[in-house]
N, C-alpha and C positions, 0 to 999 in steps of 0.2 A: 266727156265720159258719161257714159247713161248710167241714169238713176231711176229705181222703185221705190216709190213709197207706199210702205204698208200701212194699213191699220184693222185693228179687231173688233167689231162691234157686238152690240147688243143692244136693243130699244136704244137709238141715242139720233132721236132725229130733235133732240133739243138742242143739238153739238155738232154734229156731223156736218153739215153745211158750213159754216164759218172756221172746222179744220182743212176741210177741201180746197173752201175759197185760199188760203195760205199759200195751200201748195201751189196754185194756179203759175204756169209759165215755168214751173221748179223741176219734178218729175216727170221724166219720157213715160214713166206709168203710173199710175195710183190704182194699189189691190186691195180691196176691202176683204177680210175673213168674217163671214157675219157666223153668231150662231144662235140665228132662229129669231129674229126681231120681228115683233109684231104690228109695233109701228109704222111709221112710213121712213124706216132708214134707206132700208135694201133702193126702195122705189129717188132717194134724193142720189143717193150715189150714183145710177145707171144715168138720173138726169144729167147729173153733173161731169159725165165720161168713166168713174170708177168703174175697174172690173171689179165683180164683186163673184166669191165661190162664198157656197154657203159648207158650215161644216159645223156639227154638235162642240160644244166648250169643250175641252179637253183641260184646262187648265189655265190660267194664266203662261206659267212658260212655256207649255207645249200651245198653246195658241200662238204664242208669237213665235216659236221656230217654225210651226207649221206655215204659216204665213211667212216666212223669209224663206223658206224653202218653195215657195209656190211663186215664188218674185221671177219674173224674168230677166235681172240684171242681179249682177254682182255687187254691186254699192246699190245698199239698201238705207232708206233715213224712214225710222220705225216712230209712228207718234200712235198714241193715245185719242179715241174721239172728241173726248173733252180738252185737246192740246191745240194750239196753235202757233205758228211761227211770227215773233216780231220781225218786223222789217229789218231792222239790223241781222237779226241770226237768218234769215231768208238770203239777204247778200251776201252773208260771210258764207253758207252753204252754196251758194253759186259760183263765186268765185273758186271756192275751195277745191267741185268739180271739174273745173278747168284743168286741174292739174294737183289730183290727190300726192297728198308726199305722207300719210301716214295711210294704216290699219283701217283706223277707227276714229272716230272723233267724238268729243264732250262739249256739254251744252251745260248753261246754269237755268233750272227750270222756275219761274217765279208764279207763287200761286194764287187764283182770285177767291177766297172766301167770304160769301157773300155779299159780293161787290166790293170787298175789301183786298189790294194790294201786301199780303202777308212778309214781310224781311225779315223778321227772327223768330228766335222759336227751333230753329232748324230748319226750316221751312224753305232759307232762300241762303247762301246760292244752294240750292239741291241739284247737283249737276247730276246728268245724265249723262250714258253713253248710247246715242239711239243714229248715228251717222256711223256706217261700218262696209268692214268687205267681209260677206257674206262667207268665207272661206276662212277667215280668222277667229270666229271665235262662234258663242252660240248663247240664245239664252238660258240662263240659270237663274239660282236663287230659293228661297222658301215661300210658295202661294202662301196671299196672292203679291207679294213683296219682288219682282223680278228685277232681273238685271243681265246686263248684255256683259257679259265676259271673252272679252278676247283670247287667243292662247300666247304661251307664253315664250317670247321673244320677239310679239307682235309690236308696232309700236303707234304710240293717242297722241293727239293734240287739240287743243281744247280750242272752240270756236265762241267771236265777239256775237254778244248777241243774245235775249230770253227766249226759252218755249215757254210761254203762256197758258196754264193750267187751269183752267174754270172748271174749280172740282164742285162747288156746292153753292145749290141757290138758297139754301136755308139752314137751319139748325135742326131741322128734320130730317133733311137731305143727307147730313153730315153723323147722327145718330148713327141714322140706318144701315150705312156705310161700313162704322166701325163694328156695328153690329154683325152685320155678315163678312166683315175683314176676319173679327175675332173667329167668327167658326170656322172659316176656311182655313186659320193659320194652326189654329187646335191640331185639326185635322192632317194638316199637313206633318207637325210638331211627330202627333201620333203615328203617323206611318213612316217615320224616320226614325222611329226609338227614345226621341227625346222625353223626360220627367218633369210633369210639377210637382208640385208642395207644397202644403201651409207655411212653411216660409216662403217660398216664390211667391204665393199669392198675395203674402206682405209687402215685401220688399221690391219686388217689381214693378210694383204701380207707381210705389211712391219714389225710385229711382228714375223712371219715364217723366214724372211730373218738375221733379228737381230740375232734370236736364235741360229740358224745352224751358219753363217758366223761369229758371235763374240762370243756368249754364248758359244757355242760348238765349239770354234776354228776351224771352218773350212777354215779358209783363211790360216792357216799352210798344207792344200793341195792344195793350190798354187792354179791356174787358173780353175783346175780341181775343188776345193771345191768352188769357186765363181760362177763357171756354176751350181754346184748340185743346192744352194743356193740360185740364180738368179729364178732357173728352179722351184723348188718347191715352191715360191713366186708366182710368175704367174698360178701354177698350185690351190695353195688356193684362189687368184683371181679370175679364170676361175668357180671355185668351186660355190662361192659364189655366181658369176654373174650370172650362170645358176639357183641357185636356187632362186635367184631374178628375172630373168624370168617365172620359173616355177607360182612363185607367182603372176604374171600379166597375167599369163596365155597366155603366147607367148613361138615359139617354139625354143629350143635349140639344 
């Protein structure tokens, strides 16, 4: 069975090479959607056989439909720049090609925070569904938070095996992040009709911190998971506060 494998970039020639190398022997294609890297992304993917079209960001979701819709095959396996495939989940996608018997398939995604292996918190298993038929379902969700949703009667099965997530080299890296997660999700909030509040800007931060830090054990990663915890706390804060702005119509 042929397979595409997409991916979306932006400035990511710190990542883009060691997701590629993954793919290597897996995908009959690999299509990069760049939008507008100044870097040397565009120039490693061409080295490396990606096609690459170039197209303005449109969004999180509409970047990745865009790019499944530009796929030349119908089984698409959708990764992230900064993602790549363990050996295990590389075999269990290969095999699986041979002879698909579902939809779609899930992945449990495990993530490297600077240079740290992350398991709770939420953090892990965070399964994905980024192996699919192109024909069942599409991406959705709330930017920049997406997610591949099949339709309904389709059917998943979950594959042995991590995607490998190298989200952040630093606690600067990781700031910055939540920083521009937070306005983009504002925004998004805001063009959907959704409301904050002086109570949501209470009660939400310290709901998000609960969850990750006790719910999810993440104080069993030690200082490392109080920073994740701390960080994504203040980032649902920031969240909310911008679209409490938005709502008074002042600028963020």
């Amino acid at each position: 069975m042929h397979l595409s494998a997409v991916i979306i970039t932006y400035n990511e020639e710190h990542n883009i090479r060691r997701c590629l190398e993954s793919l290597s022997n897996l995908a009959d294609e690999i299509l990069v959607v760049d939008s507008g890297s100044l870097d040397g992304t565009v120039d490693i993917c061409k080295s490396m056989g990606a096609v690459v079209i170039h197209q303005p960001f449109l969004g999180y979701i509409e970047q990745k439909n865009f790019a499944t819709s530009k796929a030349t095959y119908d089984w698409v396996l959708s990764l992230d720049a900064d993602e790549a495939l363990s050996p295990e989940l590389l075999a269990s996608i290969r095999k699986t090609m041979q002879n698909p018997s579902a939809d779609g398939y899930t992945m449990n995604r495990l993530t490297n925070y600077c240079g740290e292996w992350i398991r709770h918190g939420g953090w892990y298993p965070d399964t994905k569904l980024r192996l699919y038929h192109r024909t069942k379902g599409e991406w959705t969700g709330i930017n920049p938070h997406d997610r591949y949703r099949l339709k309904l009667g389709s059917s998943m099965q979950h594959l042995k095996g991590d995607l490998l997530h190298y989200s952040f080299n630093s606690l600067t890296d990781f700031i910055r992040q939540q920083d521009r997660f937070s306005t983009v999700g504002a925004l998004a909030m805001f063009n959907m009709g959704k409301k904050s509040s002086i109570a949501k800007l209470l009660y939400k931060p310290m709901a998000r911190f609960l969850k990750m830090y006790v719910l999810k054990a993440g104080f069993l990663d030690g200082l490392t998971g109080y920073t994740i915890a701390v960080n994504y706390a203040h980032a649902v804060f920031l969240k909310y506060l911008r679209l409490y702005y938005l709502q008074k119509d002042k600028t963020i």
